[in-house]
C-alpha positions as CSV (number, residue, x, y, z in Angstrom):
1,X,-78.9,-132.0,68.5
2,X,-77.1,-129.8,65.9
3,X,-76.3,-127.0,67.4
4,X,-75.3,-123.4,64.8
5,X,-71.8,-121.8,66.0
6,X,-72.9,-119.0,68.0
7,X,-75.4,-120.9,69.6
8,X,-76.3,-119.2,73.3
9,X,-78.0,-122.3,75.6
10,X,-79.1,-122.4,78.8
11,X,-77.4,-124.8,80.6
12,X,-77.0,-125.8,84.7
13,X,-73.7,-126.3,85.9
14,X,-74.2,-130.0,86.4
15,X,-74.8,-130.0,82.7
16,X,-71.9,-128.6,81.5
17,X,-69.7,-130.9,83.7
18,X,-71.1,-133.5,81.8
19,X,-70.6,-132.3,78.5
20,X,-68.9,-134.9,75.9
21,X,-66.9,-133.3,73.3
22,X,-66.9,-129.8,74.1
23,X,-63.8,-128.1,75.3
24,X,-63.8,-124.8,76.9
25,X,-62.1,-121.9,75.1
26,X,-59.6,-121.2,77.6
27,X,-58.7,-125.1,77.9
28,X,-58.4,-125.0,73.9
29,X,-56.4,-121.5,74.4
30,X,-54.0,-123.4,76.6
31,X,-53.7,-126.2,74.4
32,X,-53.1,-124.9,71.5
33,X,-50.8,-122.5,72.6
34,X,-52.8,-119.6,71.3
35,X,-54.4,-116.2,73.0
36,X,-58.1,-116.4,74.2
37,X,-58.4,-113.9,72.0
38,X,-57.7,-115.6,68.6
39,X,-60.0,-118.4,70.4
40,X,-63.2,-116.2,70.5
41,X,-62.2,-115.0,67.0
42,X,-61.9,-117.9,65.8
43,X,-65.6,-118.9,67.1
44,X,-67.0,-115.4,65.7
45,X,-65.7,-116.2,62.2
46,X,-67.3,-119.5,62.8
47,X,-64.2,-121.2,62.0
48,X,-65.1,-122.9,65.5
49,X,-68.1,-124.2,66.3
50,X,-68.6,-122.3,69.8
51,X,-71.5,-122.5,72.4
52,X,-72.5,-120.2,75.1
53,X,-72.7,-121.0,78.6
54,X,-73.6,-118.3,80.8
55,X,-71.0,-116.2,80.1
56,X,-68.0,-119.0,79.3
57,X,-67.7,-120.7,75.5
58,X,-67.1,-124.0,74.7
59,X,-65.7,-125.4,71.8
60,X,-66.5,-128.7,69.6
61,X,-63.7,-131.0,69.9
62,X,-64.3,-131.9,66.5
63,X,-65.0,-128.5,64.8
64,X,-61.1,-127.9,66.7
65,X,-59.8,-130.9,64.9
66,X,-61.4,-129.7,61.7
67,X,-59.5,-126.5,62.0
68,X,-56.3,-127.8,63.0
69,X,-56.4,-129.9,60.1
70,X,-53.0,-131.6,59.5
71,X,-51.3,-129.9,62.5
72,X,-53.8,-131.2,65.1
73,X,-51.5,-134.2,65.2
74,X,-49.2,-131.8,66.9
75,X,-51.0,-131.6,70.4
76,X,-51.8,-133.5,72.4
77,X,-55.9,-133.5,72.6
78,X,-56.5,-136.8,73.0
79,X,-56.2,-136.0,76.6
80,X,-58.6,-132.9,76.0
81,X,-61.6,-135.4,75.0
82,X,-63.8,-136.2,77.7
């Protein structure tokens, strides 16, 4: 299921834990050594592809790597993959 960037979905919390490539924004603020606030941004401008849980965002591992580009080699988000 594609889903658009600003995509709001109702989702249980057992769902979410089981989530495969989605990162939430604070864990991708954290990582990439950036403000939430650049995070959300990023999501608005859909240069992120962001989805809604509730009231937390999650983030496409690969939309992240997208937007890293070249410099995504520079963290460490291997780990971040689940």
């Amino acid at each position: 299921m594609k889903l658009k960037s600003t995509t709001a979905v109702k989702l249980s919390e057992q769902d979410v834990m089981e989530m495969k490539g989605w990162l939430s924004a604070m864990e991708v603020s954290r990582r990439i050594h950036k403000h939430i606030s650049n995070v959300y941004r990023a999501i608005r401008k859909k240069e992120l592809q962001g989805m809604r849980v509730g009231s937390h965002w999650y983030v496409s591992y690969a939309s992240l790597v997208k937007y890293l580009g070249p410099a995504a080699a520079m963290f460490d988000l291997a780990k971040a993959k689940r």
